[in-house]
N, C-alpha and C positions, 0 to 999 in steps of 0.2 A: 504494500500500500504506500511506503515511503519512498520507493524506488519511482510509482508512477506519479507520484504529487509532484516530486524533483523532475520530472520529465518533462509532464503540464506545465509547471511554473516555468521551466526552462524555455519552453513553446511558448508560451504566453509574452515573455520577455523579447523572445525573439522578435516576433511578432510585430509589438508593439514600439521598438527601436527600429525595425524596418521600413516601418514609418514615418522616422524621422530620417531618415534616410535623404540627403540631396543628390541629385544626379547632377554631373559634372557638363558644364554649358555645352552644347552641340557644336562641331564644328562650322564654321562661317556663320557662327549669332550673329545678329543684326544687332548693326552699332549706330551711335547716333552718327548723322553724315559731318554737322556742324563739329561733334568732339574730335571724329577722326581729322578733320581739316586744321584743326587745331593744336592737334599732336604730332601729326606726321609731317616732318619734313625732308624731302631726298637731302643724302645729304650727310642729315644728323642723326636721324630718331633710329635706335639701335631695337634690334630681336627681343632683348631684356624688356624693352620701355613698349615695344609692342601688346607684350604677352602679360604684362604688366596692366596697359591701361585696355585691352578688349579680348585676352583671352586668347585661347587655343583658339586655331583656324583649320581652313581646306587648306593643305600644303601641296607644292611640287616640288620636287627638290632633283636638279638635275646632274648629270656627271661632274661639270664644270665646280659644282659646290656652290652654285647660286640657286636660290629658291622664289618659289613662285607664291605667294600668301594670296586670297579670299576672304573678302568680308563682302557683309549686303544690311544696306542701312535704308529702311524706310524710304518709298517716295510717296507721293501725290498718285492717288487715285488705288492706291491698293498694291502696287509693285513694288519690286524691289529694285534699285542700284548696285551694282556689283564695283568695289573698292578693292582695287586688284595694286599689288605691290611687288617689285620687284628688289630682293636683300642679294647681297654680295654674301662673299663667302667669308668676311669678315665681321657678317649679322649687321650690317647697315644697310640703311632703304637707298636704294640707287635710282630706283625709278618709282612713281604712279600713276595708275590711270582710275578716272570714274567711267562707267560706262553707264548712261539712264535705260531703265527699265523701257522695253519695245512693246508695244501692241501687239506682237504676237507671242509676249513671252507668258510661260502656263501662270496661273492663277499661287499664292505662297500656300 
């Protein structure tokens, strides 16, 4: 009987901690467009201060050891903008580009 009480209680605990449970943000979360504008400059703004102010992203990461980052931050009318950056291989932004959301891109 003490064996099963320690079982239940053990299930029960589980359980209920599994519920507090946070899942870790999705890859390419939308960020706001205005804070990324803000933050990122080619240039300076390093992989640290990325990952720092929006979080893990979509990555490409090619032979050369430059990578390709993903983010998508809210537009007008229900789409999204895709805030595409390009780091060197010494984790600095060398390049960005915004691309606006298309009238034929799927629904978020």
């Amino acid at each position: 009987m003490n064996a099963r009480r320690t079982v239940a209680v053990g299930a029960l605990a589980a359980a209920l901690l599994s519920g507090c449970a946070t899942r870790a943000p999705e890859p390419g979360t939308s960020v706001a467009e205005a804070r990324f504008d803000a933050l990122v400059v080619p240039g300076r703004t390093t992989r640290a201060e990325l990952l720092a102010a929006f979080g893990p992203t979509k990555t490409v990461v090619f032979d050369s050891g430059m990578a390709a980052w993903l983010y998508t931050a809210p537009a007008a009318g229900g789409g999204h903008a895709e805030l595409v950056l390009l780091l060197g291989r010494d984790g600095i932004v060398k390049k960005m580009r915004k691309r606006p959301p298309y009238p034929t891109d799927p629904a978020p």
